[in-house]
N, C-alpha and C positions, 0 to 999 in steps of 0.2 A: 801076537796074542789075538784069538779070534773074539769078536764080538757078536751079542746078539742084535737085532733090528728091533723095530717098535712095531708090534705087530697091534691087531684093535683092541686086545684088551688093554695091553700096556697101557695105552693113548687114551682108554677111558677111565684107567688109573690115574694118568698125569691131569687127566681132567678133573680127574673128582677132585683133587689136591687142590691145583691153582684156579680154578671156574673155566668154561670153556669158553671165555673170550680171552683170557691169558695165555691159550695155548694156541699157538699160529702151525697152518700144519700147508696152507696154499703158498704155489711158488713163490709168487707174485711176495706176498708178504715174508718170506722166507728170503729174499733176494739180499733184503737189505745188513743182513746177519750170514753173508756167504763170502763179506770180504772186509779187510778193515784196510788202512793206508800203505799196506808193503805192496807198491807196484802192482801189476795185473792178476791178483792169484783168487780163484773163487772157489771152495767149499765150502757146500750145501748139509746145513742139518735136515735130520730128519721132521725135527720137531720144536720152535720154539717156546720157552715159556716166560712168564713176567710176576714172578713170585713176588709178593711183598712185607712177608714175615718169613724169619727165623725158621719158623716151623714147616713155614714150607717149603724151603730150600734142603731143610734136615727130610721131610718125610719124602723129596722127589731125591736126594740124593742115595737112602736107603734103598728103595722102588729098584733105584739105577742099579744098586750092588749088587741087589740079588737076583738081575735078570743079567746082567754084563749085560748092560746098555753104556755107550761112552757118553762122555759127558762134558762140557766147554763150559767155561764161564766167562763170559763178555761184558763189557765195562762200557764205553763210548767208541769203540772201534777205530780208535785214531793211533792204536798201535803199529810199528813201523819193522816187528818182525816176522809179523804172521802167529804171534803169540796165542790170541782167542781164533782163528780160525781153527770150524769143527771137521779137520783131516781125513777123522773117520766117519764123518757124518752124528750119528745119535741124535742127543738132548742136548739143544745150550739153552741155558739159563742165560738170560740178559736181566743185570741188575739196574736196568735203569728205574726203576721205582724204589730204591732203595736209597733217596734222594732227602733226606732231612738229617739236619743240625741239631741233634740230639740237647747238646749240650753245651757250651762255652763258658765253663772254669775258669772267671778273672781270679780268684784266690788261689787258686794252682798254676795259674797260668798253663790249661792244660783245654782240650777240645774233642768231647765223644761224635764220633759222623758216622752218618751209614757211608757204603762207597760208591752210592751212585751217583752221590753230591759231585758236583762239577768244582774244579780245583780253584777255577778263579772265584766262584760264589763263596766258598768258603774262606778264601782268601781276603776277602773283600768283609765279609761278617765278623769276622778279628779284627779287620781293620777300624771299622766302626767304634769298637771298643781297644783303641790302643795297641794291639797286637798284632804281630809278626809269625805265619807262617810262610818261609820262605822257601817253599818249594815252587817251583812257577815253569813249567816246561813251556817249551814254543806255544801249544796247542793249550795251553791253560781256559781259553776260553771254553773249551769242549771238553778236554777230557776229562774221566772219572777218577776222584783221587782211589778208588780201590785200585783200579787201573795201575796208577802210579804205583801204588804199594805192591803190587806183585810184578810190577817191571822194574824194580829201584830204580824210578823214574828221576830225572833231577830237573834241572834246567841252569840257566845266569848264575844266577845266586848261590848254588854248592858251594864257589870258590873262598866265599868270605865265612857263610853262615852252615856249611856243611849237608853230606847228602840226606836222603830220605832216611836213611836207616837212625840218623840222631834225634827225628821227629816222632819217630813210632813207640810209644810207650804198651800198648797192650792191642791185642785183636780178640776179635769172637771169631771161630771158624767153625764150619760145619766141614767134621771127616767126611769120606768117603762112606763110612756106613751110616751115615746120616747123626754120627754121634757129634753133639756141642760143646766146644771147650772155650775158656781164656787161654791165649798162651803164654801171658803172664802177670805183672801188676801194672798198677796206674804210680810208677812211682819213677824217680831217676833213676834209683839204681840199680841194679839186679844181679843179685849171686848166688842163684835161687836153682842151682843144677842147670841143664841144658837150658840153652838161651831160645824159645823156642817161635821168641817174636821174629826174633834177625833170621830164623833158618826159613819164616812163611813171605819175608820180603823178597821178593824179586823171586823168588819158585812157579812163578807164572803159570797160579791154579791148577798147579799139577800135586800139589798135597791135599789140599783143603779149599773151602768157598769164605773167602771173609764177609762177614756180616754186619761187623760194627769195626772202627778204628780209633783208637785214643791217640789223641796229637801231643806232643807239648806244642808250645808256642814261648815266645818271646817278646820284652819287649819291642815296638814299632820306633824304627829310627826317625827322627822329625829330618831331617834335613839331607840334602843327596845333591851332589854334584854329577856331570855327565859333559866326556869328552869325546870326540871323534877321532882318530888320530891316520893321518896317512904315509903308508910309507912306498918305497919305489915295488919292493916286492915281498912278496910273499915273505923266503927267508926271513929279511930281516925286521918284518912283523912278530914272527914269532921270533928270532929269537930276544928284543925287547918283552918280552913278558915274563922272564925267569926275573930278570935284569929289574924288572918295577917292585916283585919282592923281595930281592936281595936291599934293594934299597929302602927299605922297611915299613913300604906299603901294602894293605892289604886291602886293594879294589873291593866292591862288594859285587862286582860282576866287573869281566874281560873277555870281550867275545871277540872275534875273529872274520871277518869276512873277505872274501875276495872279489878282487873288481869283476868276475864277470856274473856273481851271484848280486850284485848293486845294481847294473847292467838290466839283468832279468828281472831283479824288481821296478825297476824303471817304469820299465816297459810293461809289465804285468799288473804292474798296480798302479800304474801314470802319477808312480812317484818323483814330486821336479828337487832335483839335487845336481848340486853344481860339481860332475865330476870330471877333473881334469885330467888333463892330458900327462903321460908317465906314473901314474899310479896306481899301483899293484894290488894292496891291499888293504884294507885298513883294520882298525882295533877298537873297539866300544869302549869303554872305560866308566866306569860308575864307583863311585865313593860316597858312602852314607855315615850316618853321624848323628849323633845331638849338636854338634857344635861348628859353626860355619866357618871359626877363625881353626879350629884342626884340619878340616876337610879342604880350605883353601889352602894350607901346609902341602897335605897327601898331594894334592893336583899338581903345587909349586914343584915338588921332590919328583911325581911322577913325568910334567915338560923336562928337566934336566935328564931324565933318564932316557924317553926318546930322543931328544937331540945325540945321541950317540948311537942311534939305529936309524941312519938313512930315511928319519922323520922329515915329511914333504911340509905338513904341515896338523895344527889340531887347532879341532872347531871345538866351541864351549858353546855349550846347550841354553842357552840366557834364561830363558824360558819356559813352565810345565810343554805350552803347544812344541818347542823345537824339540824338548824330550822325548815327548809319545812321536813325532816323527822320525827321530834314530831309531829308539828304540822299533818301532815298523817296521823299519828298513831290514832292522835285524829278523822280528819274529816270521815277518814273510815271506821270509827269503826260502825257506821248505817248498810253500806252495808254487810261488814263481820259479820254480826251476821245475817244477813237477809239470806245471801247465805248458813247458816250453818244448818238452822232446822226451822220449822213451830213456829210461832211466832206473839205474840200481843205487838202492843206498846204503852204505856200509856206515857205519860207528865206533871208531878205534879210539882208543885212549892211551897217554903214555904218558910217564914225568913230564914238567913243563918244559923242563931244559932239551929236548929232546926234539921237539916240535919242528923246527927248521929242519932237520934231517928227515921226519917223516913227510912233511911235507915236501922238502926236494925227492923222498924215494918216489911218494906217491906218483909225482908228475913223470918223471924217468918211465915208472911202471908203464903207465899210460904210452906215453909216446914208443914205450917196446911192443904193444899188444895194440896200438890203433885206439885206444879210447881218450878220450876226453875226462876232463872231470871238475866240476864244483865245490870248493872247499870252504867250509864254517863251522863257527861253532863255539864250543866254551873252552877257549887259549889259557885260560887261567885257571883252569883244573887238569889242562893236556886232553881235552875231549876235541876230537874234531871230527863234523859228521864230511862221510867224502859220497859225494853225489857223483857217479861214473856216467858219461853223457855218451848214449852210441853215437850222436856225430857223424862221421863216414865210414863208420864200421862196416861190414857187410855184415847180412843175416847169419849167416853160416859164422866167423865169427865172435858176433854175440853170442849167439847160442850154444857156439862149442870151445871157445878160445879164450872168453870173457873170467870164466872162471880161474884159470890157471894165473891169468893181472890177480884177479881178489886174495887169489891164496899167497901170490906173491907179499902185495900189502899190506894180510892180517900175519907174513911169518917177521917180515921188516917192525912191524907192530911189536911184536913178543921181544922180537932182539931187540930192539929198544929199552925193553922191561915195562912194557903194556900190555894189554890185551885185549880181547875182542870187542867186548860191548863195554860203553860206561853207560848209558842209560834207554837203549836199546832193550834190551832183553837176547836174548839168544835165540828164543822161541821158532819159527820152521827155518826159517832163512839162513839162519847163522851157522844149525848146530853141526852140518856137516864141516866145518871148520874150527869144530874144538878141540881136533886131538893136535891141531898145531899147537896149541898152548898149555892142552893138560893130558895125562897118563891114563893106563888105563887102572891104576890105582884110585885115582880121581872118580873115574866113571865104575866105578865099582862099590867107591864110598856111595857116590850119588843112589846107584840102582837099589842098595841098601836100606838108603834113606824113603826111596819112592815105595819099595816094597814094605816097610814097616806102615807107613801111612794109607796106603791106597797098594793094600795085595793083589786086586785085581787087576790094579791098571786100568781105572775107568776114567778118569780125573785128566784131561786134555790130553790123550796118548798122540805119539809122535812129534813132540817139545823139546827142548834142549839138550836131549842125549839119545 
């Protein structure tokens, strides 16, 4: 699809809309909106802007239609597929002024946000009043919940309390032709013809620009246990973790690490942890609750179950301090492998039961094609992020060989009965590895869906299909 450029009327259009300090057009300022966290990759928009009404996101998105100008919309840039990167250059909208708490509903137990709002602030403002939004990805500190919402972002907590998709009760979007809709009610239930909240979650701004987001929330659990648990290897880490709810627990987070992603935060963040010698992997474990004498139960039931997974040993968190220090251990562990060596990051998810075999394929992979790799993640929904480390790769390769292990790991992925992303997004990175797991039935419903919304295809072209 050909697009047009931003020539100087355009650009005195975009100005009259958002004012001409809103709209960044010098490299220099433009740099920082040319790349977000998927490894080394940089596209340059033509033009940024920083709208901060409705109205003007609807009258720059109209401008856009009628000239086929493309179009990006960017969150906090801590996306990990290349999702808001602008491919074909244009106009991106960066929504970070779209940053207030509208509303917080204690009698609905429900939460109106723009999406610029940063996921842990708003997190943290329920918390004050009793309430439980559990969405919390690694990056919670930074990233934007719109963000979340058009990545079905998750993080820890999916496993007990569920993904993003149970927390979105309605959006404001601005189409494509700058037209503004709901896409549905403020209510729990919905049998109201097409479901058209769940179709703009995780469509990673390739239909529409969300504007506003209605949350539910929950009540806040008072009380939370937190265990460490080590075991000799990887295997038989994961396969203890089907095995903790079969035995009719239900963790409120199960993550996953491996000793050399412990290793690398060590070292990266002169974190002091005492780790010993023969131990492979370990497994976070957290249980929450109203009530201390259930949750010392949950913990009792869950020691008896690793004791039958080559469990070395489990540490108990005494402490709020020893807590936010596991918990670290865990959230950091993205950065410190990032800061450590040249590196791809894939996102595979599969049943839990499953886990040990992807993870012994993973590593098999690896040692066929020369790579390395870092594995973690959330063990207790079958999400594991796998860090590919070039190590003593040669150039040549990476560059030419490295693909062929990935495509290996995302087909081992699907046979399993997983697939590609669980809270990734699919956005540049991934999508040439869709048609491992879907038809071209699939990619035809999809182009359907894109064309009914957005006919021109202005709306972040070059994304998931």
């Amino acid at each position: 699809m050909e697009f047009n450029k931003i020539n100087a009327q355009l650009l005195a259009a975009i100005r009259s809309i958002v004012g001409k300090e809103a709209a960044l057009t010098d490299r220099n300022e433009l740099e920082p909106y040319s790349h977000d966290e998927t490894e080394d990759l940089h596209f340059y928009p033509e033009v940024v802007v920083k709208p901060r009404t409705v109205e003007e996101v609807s009258a720059l998105l109209s401008l856009c239609n009628e000239n086929r100008i493309p179009v990006t919309a960017r969150g906090a840039g801590t996306g990990l597929s290349g999702g808001a990167l602008p491919v074909k250059g244009g106009l991106l909208i960066a929504m970070e002024r779209f940053n207030q708490i509208l509303a917080i509903d204690e009698q609905n137990l429900q939460a109106t946000v723009e999406p610029g709002v940063i996921t842990e602030v708003f997190m943290n403002a329920v918390a004050e009043k009793g309430l439980l939004y559990p969405v919390d990805p690694a990056s919670k500190g930074s990233c934007f919940i719109g963000g979340n919402v058009s990545h079905g972002s998750g993080g820890p907590r999916v496993v007990k309390y569920g993904t993003i998709r149970e927390y979105i009760l309605n959006l404001e979007v601005v189409l494509p032709n700058g037209e503004v809709i709901w896409t549905g009610a403020n209510t729990l239930k919905y049998a109201s013809g097409y479901n058209l909240t769940q179709l703009l979650i995780g469509s990673e701004g390739t239909l529409g620009i969300i504007t506003k987001i209605v949350t539910k929330l929950i009540p806040r659990p008072t009380q939370d246990a937190l265990l460490l648990a080590s075991f000799g290897t990887n295997e038989s880490a994961c396969a203890a973790v089907s095995a903790i709810f079969r035995a009719g627990v239900i963790p409120s987070a199960l993550e996953f690490m491996e000793r050399r992603g412990v290793e690398w935060v060590m070292e990266h963040d002169h974190l002091s942890f005492d780790l010993k010698d023969g131990i492979g992997a370990f497994l976070l474990i957290e249980v929450d609750g109203n009530n201390q004498d259930t949750i010392f139960a949950d913990c009792e039931k869950i020691n008896s179950v690793l004791e039958e997974f080559d469990c070395k040993e489990v540490l108990f968190a005494d402490t709020a301090t020893q807590k936010e220090e596991l918990w670290r251990l865990r959230r950091t562990m993205a950065v410190s492998v990032k800061s450590n060596t040249v590196y791809k990051e894939e996102d595979t998810v599969v049943p839990r039961a499953a886990l040990p075999q992807l993870i012994k394929g993973i590593k098999e992979t690896g040692a066929k094609y020369g790579f390395e790799s870092v594995c973690y993640g959330h063990a207790g929904d079958g999400n594991v992020h796998v860090n590919i480390i070039k190590a003593g790769m040669s150039d040549e390769d990476w560059h030419n060989n490295l693909k062929a292990g990935i495509n290996e790991i995302f087909e081992l992925t699907v046979a399993l009965g997983g697939t590609l992303s669980g809270e990734h997004g699919i956005g540049l990175v991934q999508k040439e590895f869709m048609p491992i797991k879907y038809s071209e039935v699939h990619f035809n419903l999809w182009r359907g869906i894109k064309k009914v919304f957005d006919p021109n295809g202005i709306l972040n072209p070059g994304k998931i299909f």
